[in-house]
C-alpha positions as a Markdown table, in Angstrom:
| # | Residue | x | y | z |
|---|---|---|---|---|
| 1 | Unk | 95.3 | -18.6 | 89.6 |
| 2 | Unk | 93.8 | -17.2 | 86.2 |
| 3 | Unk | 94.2 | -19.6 | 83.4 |
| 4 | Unk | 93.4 | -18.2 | 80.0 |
| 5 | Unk | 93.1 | -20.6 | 76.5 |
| 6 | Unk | 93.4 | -19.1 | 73.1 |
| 7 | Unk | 89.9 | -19.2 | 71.1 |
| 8 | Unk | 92.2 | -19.6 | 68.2 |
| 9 | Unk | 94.3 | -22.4 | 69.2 |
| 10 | Unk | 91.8 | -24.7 | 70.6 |
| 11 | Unk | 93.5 | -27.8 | 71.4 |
| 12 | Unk | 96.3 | -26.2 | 73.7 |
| 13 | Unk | 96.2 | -26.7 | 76.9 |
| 14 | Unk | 95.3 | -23.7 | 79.5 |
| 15 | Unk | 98.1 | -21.3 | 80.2 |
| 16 | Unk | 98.4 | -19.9 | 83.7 |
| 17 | Unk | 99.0 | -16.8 | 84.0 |
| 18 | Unk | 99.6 | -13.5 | 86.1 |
| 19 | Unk | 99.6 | -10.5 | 83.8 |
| 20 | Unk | 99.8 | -7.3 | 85.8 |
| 21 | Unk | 96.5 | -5.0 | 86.1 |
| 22 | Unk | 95.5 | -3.3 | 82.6 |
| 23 | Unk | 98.0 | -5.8 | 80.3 |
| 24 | Unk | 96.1 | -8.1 | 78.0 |
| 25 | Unk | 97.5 | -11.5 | 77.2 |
| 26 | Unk | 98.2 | -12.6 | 74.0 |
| 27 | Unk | 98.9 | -16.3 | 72.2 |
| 28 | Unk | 102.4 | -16.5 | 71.6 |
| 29 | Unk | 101.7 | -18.4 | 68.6 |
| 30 | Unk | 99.0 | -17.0 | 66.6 |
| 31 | Unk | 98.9 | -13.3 | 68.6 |
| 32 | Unk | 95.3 | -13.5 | 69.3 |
| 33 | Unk | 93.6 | -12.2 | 72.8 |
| 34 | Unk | 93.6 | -14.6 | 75.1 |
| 35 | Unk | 90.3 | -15.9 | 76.7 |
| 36 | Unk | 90.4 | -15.9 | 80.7 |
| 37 | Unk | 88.8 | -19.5 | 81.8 |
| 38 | Unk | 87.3 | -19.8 | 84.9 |
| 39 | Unk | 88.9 | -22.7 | 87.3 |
| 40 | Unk | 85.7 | -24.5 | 87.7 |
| 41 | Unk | 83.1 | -24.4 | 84.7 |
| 42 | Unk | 79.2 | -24.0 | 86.5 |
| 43 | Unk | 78.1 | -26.3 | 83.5 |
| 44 | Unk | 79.9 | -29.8 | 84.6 |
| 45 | Unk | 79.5 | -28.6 | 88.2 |
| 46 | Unk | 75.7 | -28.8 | 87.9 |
| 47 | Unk | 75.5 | -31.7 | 85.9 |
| 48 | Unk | 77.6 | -33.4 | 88.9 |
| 49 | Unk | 75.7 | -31.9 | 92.1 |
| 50 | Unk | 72.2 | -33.1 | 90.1 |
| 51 | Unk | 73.8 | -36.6 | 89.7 |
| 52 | Unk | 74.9 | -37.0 | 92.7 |
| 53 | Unk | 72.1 | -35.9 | 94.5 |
| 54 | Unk | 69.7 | -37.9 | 92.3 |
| 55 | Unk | 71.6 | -41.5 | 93.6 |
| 56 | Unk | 71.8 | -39.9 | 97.0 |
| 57 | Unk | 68.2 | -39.6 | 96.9 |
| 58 | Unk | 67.1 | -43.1 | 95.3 |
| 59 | Unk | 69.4 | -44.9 | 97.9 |
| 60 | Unk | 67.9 | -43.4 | 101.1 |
| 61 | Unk | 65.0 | -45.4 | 100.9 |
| 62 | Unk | 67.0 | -48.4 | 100.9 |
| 63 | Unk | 69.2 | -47.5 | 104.2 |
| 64 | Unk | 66.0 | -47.1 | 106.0 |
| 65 | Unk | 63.7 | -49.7 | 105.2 |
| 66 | Unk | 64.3 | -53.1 | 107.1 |
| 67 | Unk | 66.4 | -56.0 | 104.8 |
| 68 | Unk | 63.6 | -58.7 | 104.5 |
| 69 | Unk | 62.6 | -61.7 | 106.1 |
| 70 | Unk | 64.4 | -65.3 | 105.1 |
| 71 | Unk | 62.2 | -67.5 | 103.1 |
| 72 | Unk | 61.2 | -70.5 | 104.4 |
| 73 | Unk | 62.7 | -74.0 | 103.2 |
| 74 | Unk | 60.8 | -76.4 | 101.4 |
| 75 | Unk | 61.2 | -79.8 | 101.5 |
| 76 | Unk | 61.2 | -81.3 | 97.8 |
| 77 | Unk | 62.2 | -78.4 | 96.3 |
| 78 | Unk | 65.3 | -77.9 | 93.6 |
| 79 | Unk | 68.2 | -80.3 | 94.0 |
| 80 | Unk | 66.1 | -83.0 | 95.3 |
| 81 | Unk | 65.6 | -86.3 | 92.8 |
| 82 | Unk | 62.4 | -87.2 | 93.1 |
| 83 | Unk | 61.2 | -90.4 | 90.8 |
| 84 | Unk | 57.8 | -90.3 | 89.4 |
């Protein structure tokens, strides 16, 4: 579906529109050209894909490395009251 926004108007929201072949839009309030906006904007798009991708990449390494080995306990260690 074309949506268009008026350059002139900038805080309205985009109109959708189906004007037939040949006819330009025009603003019903201000009577300027409408702009025709395209449904997904490439600028967001690839900002998202190269996020994504980046966290994608960083947590591969920790699916495929083994979680590791308990600790052993120590006798003495915190939470026991020794008296000197």
């Amino acid at each position: 579906m074309p949506r268009f926004r008026c350059p002139e108007c900038c805080c309205g929201p985009a109109i959708v529109l189906r004007p037939p072949r040949g006819a330009t839009p025009i603003c019903s309030r201000c009577g300027t050209v409408l702009d025709k906006q395209p449904l997904v904007r490439p600028i967001p798009l690839l900002v998202l894909l190269a996020v994504g991708s980046a966290l994608v990449a960083l947590s591969v390494p920790a699916l495929f490395s083994p979680p590791p080995p308990p600790g052993p306990l120590q006798p003495g260690g915190r939470g026991s009251q020794a008296s000197a």
